[in-house]
Each structure stands twice: as C-alpha cells, then as structure tokens.
N, C-alpha and C positions, 0 to 999 in steps of 0.2 A: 440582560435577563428579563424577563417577563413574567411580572407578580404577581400573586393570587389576588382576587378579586371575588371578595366576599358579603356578606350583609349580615347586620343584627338581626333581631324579632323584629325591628320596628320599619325595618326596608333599609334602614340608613347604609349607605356602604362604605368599605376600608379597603386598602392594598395592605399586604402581607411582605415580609420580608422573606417567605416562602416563593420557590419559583412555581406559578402555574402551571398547570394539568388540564390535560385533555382528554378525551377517550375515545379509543376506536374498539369497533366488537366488545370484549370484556375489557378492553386492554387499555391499563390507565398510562399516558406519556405524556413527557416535559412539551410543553407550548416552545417549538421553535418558529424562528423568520419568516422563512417558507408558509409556515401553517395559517397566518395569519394579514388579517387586514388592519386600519381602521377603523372603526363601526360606522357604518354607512349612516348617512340619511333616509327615513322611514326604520332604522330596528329599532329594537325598545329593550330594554334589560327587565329581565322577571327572575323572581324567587322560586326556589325549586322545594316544595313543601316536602318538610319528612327527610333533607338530603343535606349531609356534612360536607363541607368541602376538602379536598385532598389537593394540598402541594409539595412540593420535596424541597429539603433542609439541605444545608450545603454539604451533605456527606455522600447527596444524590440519594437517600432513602424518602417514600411516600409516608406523607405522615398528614392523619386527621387534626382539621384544626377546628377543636369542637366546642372551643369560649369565642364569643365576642370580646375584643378589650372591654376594660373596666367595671367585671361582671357584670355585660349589660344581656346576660344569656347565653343559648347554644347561638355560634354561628352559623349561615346559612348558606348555602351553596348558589352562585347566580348562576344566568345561561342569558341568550341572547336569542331573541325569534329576529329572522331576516324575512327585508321585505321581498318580494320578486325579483328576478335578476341577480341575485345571488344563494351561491351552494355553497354548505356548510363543508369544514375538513376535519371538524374534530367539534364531539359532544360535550360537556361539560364534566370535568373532575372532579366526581365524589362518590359517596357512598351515601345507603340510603337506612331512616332510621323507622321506616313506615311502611308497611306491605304494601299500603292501598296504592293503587299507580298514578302516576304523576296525569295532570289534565294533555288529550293531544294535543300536543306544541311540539316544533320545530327546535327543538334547543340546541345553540349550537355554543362553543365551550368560549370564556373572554377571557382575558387579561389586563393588567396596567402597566405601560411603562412610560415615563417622562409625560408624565402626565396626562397620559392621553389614555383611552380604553381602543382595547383592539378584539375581535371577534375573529375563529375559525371560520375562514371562510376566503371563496373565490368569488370575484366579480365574472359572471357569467353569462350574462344578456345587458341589454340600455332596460334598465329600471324603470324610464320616468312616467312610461303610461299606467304604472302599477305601484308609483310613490303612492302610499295614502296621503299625502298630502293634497293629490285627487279628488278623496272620498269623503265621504261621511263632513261636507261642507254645510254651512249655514242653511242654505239654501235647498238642502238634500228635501227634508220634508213638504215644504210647500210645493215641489215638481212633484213628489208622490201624490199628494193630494190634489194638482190637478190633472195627471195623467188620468189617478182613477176617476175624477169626476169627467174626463171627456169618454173615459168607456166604463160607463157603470153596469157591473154585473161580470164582468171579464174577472174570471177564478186564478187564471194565471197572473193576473196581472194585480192579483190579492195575494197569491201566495208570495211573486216576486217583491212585493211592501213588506211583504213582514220579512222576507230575508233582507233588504234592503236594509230595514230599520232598524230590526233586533239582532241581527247576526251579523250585520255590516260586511256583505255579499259583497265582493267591489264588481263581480259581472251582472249581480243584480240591479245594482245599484247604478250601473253604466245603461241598462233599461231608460230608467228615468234620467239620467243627463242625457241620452238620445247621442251615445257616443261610444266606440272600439267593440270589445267583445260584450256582447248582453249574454245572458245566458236564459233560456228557455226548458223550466223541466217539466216532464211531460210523464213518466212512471214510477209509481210506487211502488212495484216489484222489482227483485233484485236476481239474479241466481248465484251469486256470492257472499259469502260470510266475513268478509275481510278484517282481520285484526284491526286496523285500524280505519274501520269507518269513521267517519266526521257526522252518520244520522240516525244511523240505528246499530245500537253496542249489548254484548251480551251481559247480562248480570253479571259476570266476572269482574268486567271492565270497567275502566272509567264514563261516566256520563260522558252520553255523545254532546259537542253542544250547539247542535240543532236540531231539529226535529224534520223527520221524513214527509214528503208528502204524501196526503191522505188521502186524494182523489185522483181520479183519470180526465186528465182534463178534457175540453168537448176542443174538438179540430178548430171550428170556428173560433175558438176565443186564443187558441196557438197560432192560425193564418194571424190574427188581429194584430199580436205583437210581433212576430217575423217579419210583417209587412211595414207596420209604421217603424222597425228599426232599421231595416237593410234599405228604405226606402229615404230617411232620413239622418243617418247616424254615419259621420266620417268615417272611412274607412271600416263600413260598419261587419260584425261577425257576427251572428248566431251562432249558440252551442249549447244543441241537446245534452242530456245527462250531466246534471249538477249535482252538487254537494249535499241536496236538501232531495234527492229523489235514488232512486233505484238502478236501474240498468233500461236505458233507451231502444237498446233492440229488441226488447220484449213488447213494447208497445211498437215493432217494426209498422203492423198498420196504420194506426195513427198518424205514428211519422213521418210515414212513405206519404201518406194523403197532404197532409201539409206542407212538403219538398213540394210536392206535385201542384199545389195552388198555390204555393208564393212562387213557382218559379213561370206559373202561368201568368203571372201580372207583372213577374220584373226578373230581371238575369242582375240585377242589381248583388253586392255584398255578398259573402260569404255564409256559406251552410256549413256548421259542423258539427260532431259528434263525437263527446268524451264518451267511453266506451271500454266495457272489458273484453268486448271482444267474443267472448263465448259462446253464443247463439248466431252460427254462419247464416243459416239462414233469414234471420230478420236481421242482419247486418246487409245482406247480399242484397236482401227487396230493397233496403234504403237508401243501399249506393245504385242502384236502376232507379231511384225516383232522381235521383239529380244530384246528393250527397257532393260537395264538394271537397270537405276533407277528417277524417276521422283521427281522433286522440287514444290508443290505444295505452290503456294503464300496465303496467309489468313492473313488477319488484325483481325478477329474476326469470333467466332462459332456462334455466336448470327445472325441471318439473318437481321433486322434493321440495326445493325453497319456495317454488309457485303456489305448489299445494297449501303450503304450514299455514303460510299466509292468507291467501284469497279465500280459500276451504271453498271451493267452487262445489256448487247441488249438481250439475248435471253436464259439465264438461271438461275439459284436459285443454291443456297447454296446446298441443297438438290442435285443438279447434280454433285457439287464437291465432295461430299460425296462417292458418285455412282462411282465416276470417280476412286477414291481414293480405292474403296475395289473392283472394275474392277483391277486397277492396282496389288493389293495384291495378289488375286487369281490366279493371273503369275507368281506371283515370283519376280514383282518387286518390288525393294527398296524404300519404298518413306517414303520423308522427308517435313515437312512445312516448306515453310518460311516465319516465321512469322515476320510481320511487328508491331514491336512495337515502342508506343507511350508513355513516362508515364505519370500518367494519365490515361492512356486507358486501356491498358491489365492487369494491377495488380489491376484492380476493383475485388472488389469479385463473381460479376454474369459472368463476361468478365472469369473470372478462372474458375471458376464450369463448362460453357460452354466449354470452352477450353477441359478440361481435359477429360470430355466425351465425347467431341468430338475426342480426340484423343485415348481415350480406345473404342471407338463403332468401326473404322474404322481401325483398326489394324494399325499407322501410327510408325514407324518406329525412328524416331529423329526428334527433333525441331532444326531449324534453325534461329537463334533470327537475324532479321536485323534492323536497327536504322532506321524509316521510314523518309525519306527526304520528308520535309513538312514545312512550316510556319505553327508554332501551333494555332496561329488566324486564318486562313484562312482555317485549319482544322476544329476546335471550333464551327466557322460558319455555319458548313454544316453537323454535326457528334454529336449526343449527345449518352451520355451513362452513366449507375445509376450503384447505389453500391457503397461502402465504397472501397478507395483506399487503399490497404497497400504497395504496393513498390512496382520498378522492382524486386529487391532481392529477395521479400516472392516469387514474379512470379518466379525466376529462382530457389528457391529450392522448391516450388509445384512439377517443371516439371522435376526436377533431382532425386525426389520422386516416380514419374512414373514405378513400374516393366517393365524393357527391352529398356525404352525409353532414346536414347541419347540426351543428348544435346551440342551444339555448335555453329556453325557460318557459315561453309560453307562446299560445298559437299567434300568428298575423295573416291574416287575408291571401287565399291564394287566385294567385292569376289564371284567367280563366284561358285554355288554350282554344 
C-alpha cells in the first residue's frame, strides 16, 4: 500500500496509515503501482495552501485527514512539481479549504512506502539538459554581468537578465551559459487569453509569476543575441515566443527580418518558434524567412475545450490547423506542445480528436507539458465528456502513432 503523505503548518512532513490519493478530472483514486515512480532527481515537494489531504481507511472509504499529530494544527496536503522529462499521472488528493486558487504549479499527486517518497508520474524524455542542477549556478551572475557589459544597451539582453535572475528562466538563462535552447522574446502582444498564462492573468486569477514584456524590441539588438548564440552555443536553438512575452507571429515582421539576417551570416543552429498558432499569416511570412521549426501549444483538438481555455480574440482552432500544414509545406518541423491535464486528455473523445488531429496535419512529435493550473479553478471553466483511461493509455496511443515522436522538449533539427 501506498500512504499518505502529508505536512504540518510548519512544512514538517508525516506518512499516514491512510492509503494515498490521487486525482484525475474531479475524480479522487487510491495511488496504485502503475501510477507511480520514485521522485526523481530535480522535483521538489511543496505545500498546497488552503488544501486538506484525502486518503482512504481500510473499509476503502475517502476520508479528510484534517489534524496534524499531536495538535500541531490542520494538516496540509503535499504535491510534487516535476523537473522536464517527466509527466505527471495523477494530481494530488485533497480538498480545498480556500477559494483563492492555488499559485500555477505543475502538482503532481505523492506518496510513501518503505521509506521512500514516490510521485505520479512517468519518465518521458532524458532529463539531464533540463536537471536544474544545470541552473541557477554560482556562477550564473557574474556571466550576466559580463555578457551585458560586452553589449551594453542590448533591451533584450536586459529583459533575458531579469528572467535569468528573478524567474530563473532556464532558456534564459542557457543565454548566458552560451548553451542548448536560449530563448529570444520578441512581442508583447498576445491574441489569446489563456487560463493559465505564466505573464499576464486576469484579476480572477492567481498572480502570474512573471511579468510580460513591455517593449518591442529593435531587430538589431535580437540579430545581436541569435547571432552570438547559434554561432557559439553547443547544439545551439533559438526559440521566439517565451514565457515573459505574448504571441511571436504578431511581431511576424520583426521576426521574419531577424530569420533573414542571422541566416545571412550563418546556416549555423536551430531557429524556433513556440507559438499558438493563430495568426496563419505571420506564421506563413516567418516560415518563408527560414523558420526551422515551430512549437505549436494545444490543450485539445476538440474546438469547445480549445476555446474554454485559450479564449482566443480573433481566431478558431481551424486557423491552428491552417497554420500548422502552412508550416509543413516548408519544411518546417513542428511539434505540439501539449498541455496536459489528467483528467482531461486521456478522455476517450479528447484521444480520438487528438490523434486525427495529429494524422490530418502531418504534425511531427508531441511534446507533453504538465499544465500549471489549480485543477478547481480549471474544473470551473472547462468541461469535457468521455471515459478517462490514463495519462499512460495517452502516452502509448501517441507512441502508436507511425513517424510520430514523443517527448518533452524541443532538440535541434537537421537541416535537409
């Protein structure tokens, strides 16, 4: 059996003689074999504010376990964030005693047994370029501080510091170690409203926890850093449209200009573009500048769950689509990245859509992300039918796929 795994007020944590809980969609289940790993290297265990923990008693009934031993308060429900290269299979068991929603985190559901802590969850890509033990190094600061003193005045290479150092960016932050994927943002406009943005959140919500960027940055100071990364950085990738910016096909000109002069000075490293997709036509200009390969984001095929979600200003699912076999017919690589929930995408209609959706448009590999959301505050706003069978059945559907990869995050495509 597999026992609950809870915390005091003061972090301290205990195992339960209750068996652990996990949750899929609304639906709270016992932690079995299958569901579960050991807790990798890079996760971290965090408290889930405002939320009781729920295990079941040997009669098989769910039952709140709302004392810490030896009146040291209400107990507290844990969860686990996973580093890259791994997908969750089950959220965490409890209930919640607070409206306000949980901060965006990836929580995925633990346990204890024989002494060890084990986390829902599949190993689903090689981890190790995206271990923080990577990141946020001794070292980290004093590269920022002479990157920017060798290009002083460079905005992007001001705004990529402060994600580097206050948000601990690991693609920003792979900027200044001059290594894998850097990321390059380039628009503060969006045409999506997405539930769970990571930069800009509606008063509803929980605080996003970064902030958007505020400028348009000038071409010259984006050639600047595309140049000395793809030019210098192992296995190096550029990738428009980041965490701290909007939507990259809206700035297609921009972008398309900067394709167009780093690829004038080098065919070196990888060009890419995380992307919703929405705007075909500044997608279409930026795969004619050279575009190598584009990350298209999708929580669902279904156009209903599309919607709830994204709350797209001025286009339909139907345009991602467009945008997506726009991109193929170039030559470029494109990958979804799918934001999964579970619960959500291992529905049965949620697959079927899926997977036609992903043979109709010739799509390349799935890129499974842990979607950072309070799953209430999701629940609220998002409904979706069909029998759930796993993340798992989801991940061997789509490793079932002829030609189609699956993974976690982008790597450098070969240039034909």
């Amino acid at each position: 059996m597999y026992r609950l795994l809870y915390a005091d007020e003061q972090g301290q944590m205990f195992d339960h003689g209750l068996a652990a809980t996990g949750r899929t969609g609304d639906r709270l289940v016992e932690i079995l074999e299958d569901d579960v790993i050991e807790l990798p290297p890079g996760a971290s265990l965090v408290l889930l504010p405002g939320s009781t923990p729920v295990g079941i008693n040997k009669n098989g009934q769910f039952k709140l376990l709302e004392k810490a031993p030896g009146g040291g308060g209400p107990a507290r429900a844990v969860g686990a964030l996973l580093p890259q290269g791994y997908t969750r299979t089950l959220l965490p068991g409890y209930r919640r005693r607070e409206d306000k929603p949980l901060p965006l985190l990836g929580y995925a559901a633990v346990a204890w047994r024989s002494g060890k802590i084990y986390v829902a969850a599949a190993r689903t890509d090689d981890p190790d370029r995206w271990d923080p033990a990577h990141y946020n190094t001794r070292d980290l600061p004093r590269l920022v501080e002479d990157r920017l003193a060798a290009a002083p005045g460079n905005r992007v290479l001001g705004q990529l510091a402060r994600c580097a150092l206050e948000y601990s960016c690991f693609t920003a932050q792979n900027i200044f170690y001059t290594r894998w994927e850097g990321g390059l943002p380039v628009s503060p406009a969006c045409n999506a409203r997405c539930l769970g943005c990571i930069s800009l959140q509606p008063a509803e919500c929980c605080p996003s926890p970064q902030s958007r960027l505020t400028f348009r940055p000038s071409r010259e100071d984006a050639v600047e850093v595309a140049l000395h990364h793809l030019l210098h950085a192992p296995e190096g990738i550029i990738s428009f449209g980041q965490g701290c910016e909007g939507e990259p096909s809206l700035a297609a000109s921009d972008v398309a200009a900067v394709i167009g002069e780093v690829r004038r000075q080098t065919g070196h490293g990888t060009i890419n573009m995380n992307s919703n997709a929405g705007y075909t036509r500044g997608v279409e200009q930026i795969c004619e500048a050279g575009l190598d390969s584009i990350r298209v984001s999708l929580i669902s095929a279904r156009e209903e769950v599309y919607n709830a979600y994204y709350r797209p200003r001025d286009y339909t699912l139907a345009d991602v689509a467009r945008s997506i076999r726009t991109a193929r017919s170039r030559g470029v690589y494109v990958s979804l990245n799918l934001l999964v929930l579970p619960g959500l995408n291992d529905r049965e209609r949620e697959i079927e859509s899926l997977v036609h959706f992903i043979r109709e448009n010739d799509v390349n590999k799935v890129q499974l992300r842990n979607l950072n959301i309070d799953p209430d505050y999701f629940w609220r706003r998002v409904s979706a039918e069909g029998e759930i069978f796993g993340i798992l059945h989801l991940i061997e559907v789509l490793k079932n796929i002829p030609g189609l990869e699956v993974g976690n995050f982008s790597r450098p495509v070969t240039k034909k």
